[in-house]
C-alpha positions, 0 to 999 in steps of 0.5 A: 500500500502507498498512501499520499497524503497532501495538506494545505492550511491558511491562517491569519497571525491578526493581533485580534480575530482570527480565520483559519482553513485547513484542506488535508486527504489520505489516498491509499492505493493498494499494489494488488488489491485495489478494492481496497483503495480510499480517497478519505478528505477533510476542509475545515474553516473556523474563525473568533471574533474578539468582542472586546477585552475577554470575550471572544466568539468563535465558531466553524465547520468542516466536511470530510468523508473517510472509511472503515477498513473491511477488518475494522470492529465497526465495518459490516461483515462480508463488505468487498470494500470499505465503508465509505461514510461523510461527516458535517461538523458545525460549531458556536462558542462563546468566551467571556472572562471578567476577572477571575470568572470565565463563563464558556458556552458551546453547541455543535451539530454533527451530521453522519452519511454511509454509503452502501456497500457491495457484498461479497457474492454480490448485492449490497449491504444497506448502512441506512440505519447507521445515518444520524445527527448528533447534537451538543450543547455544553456550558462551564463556568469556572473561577480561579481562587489563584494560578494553580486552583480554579473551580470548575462545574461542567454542565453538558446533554448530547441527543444522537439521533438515527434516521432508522432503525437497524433490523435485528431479525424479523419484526425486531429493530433497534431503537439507537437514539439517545439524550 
């Protein structure tokens, strides 16, 4: 297997703000096995806004598609390929530190896609069911007494949803959403 693996990033070096981009791939190419070839991508863009002193807000995405090898714990049994799958990732944040108090709140949004893949002995293998949308919100107040001891509470949900149900034999299916 060869595997190339170009990268370009870009950021600003702004005295305030900031804006970053990052484009990266892994293309892996098998001498003799090319059904186990990938082409795995990732963009990313994120930025901060600096309100003023001690408060800042930020927020950015990226999209990528990767793979699961055909030996990996998570890959379907009998797959001739790989897994192919594509993830959207968003997020907002929010800093504030008046004094000694930081106040820090976060949301992001995940959105999960796998492709089908072909069989071995022929058809395919749906991966419908494993299509979902994560949600996240977080929120950490914290307050420093001195340079080494700060009290920290972390407050945190997550809500995974999955647009289908994975078949677990006739008339059975699981139920995988989750708060």
């Amino acid at each position: 297997i060869w595997i190339a693996s170009p990268k370009v990033d870009g950021f600003s070096n702004w005295d305030r703000h900031a804006i970053n981009f990052s484009a990266s791939a892994d293309l892996g190419r098998y001498t003799d096995i090319s059904s186990e070839d990938y082409d795995d991508w990732k963009i990313t863009v994120d930025g901060r806004y600096d309100e003023g002193k001690g408060a800042a807000i930020s927020g950015g995405g990226q999209i990528a598609q990767q793979h699961l090898d055909r030996g990996s714990p998570d890959a379907q049994g009998l797959a001739a390929e790989p897994t192919v799958y594509r993830v959207a990732d968003a997020f907002a944040r929010y800093v504030h530190r008046p004094a000694k108090l930081t106040l820090n709140a976060e949301a992001n949004c995940s959105r999960y896609e796998f492709n089908d893949v072909d069989r071995i002995g022929g058809g395919t293998i749906d991966q419908q069911y494993r299509n979902r949308n994560e949600l996240g919100l977080e929120f950490v107040p914290s307050y420093e007494f001195s340079q080494r001891y700060k009290a920290v509470l972390r407050l945190s949900g997550r809500r995974r949803n999955y647009e289908n149900a994975q078949q677990l034999a006739e008339d059975v299916f699981a139920k995988r959403s989750s708060w």
